[in-house]
N, C-alpha and C positions, 0 to 999 in steps of 0.2 A: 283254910281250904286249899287242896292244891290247883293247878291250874294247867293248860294246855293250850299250846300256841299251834295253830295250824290253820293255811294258805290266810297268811294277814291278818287272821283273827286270833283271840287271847282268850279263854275260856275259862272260868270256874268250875271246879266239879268236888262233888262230894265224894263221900270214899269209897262208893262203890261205882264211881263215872257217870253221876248223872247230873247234867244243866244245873249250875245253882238259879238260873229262874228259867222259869217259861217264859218270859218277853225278849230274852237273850237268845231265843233261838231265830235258826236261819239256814241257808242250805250249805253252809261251811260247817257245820252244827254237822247237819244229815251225813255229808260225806267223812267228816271225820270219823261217827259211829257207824258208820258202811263199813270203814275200816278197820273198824276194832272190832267188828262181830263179821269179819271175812266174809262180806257179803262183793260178789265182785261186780254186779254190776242192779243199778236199781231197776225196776220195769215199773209199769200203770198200777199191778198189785201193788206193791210194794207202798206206792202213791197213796194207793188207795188206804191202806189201812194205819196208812199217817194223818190223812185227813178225818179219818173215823175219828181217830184216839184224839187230835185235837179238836176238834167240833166237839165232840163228847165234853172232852175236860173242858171247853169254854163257858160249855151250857151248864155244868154238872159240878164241877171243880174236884173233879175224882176222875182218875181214871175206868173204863170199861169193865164190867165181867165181863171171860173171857165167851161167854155165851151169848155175850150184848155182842161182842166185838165179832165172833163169826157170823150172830145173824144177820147185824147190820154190813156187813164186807157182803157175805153171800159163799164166804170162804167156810172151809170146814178148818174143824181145829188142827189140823194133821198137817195143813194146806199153810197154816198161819207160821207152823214151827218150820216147815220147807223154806219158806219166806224168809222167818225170824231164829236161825239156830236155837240162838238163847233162848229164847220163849217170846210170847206176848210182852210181858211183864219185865222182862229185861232187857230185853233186843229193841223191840217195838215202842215202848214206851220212852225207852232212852233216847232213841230216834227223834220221836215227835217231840220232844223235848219236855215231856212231864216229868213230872217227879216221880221218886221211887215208891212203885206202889205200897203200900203197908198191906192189902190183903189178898185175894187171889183177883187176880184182871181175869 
């Protein structure tokens, strides 16, 4: 698997750039993927819909539908991709540090 170094920390990532675990994330994690999906600055949304995705997968061990994920945010779906260029499911979830979804988040 390749890997990425960035501000002191050394990363695994699989081939589409996501966490090779969820216990190896952190906010060197957050900001590196800020960076890769040109987001330029986080805000409380943002926050917010990271701790969704991970309370979720903690409880669940799957990521959100993306209808779970806007009711429980409060955000509309339109609001999420504002957010998350890449989507829910690519931006979003890469972030929080889950794994790559296999079906629709």
């Amino acid at each position: 698997m390749p890997s990425v170094e960035f501000m002191g920390k050394e990363f695994t990532i699989d081939e589409d750039g996501f966490i090779d675990s969820y216990d190896n994330w952190c906010q060197e994690w957050v900001q590196w993927v800020k960076n890769q999906e040109g987001i330029e600055e986080l805000n409380d949304e943002h926050q917010k819909v990271i701790e969704v995705l991970r309370d979720y997968y903690e409880k669940n061990g799957i990521a959100p539908m993306v209808r779970v994920l806007s009711k429980v945010t409060g955000f509309k779906l339109k609001h999420i991709y504002e957010l998350f260029p890449s989507g829910p499911g690519k931006g979003a979830c890469k972030m929080a540090g889950l794994p790559k979804p296999t079906g629709c988040v």
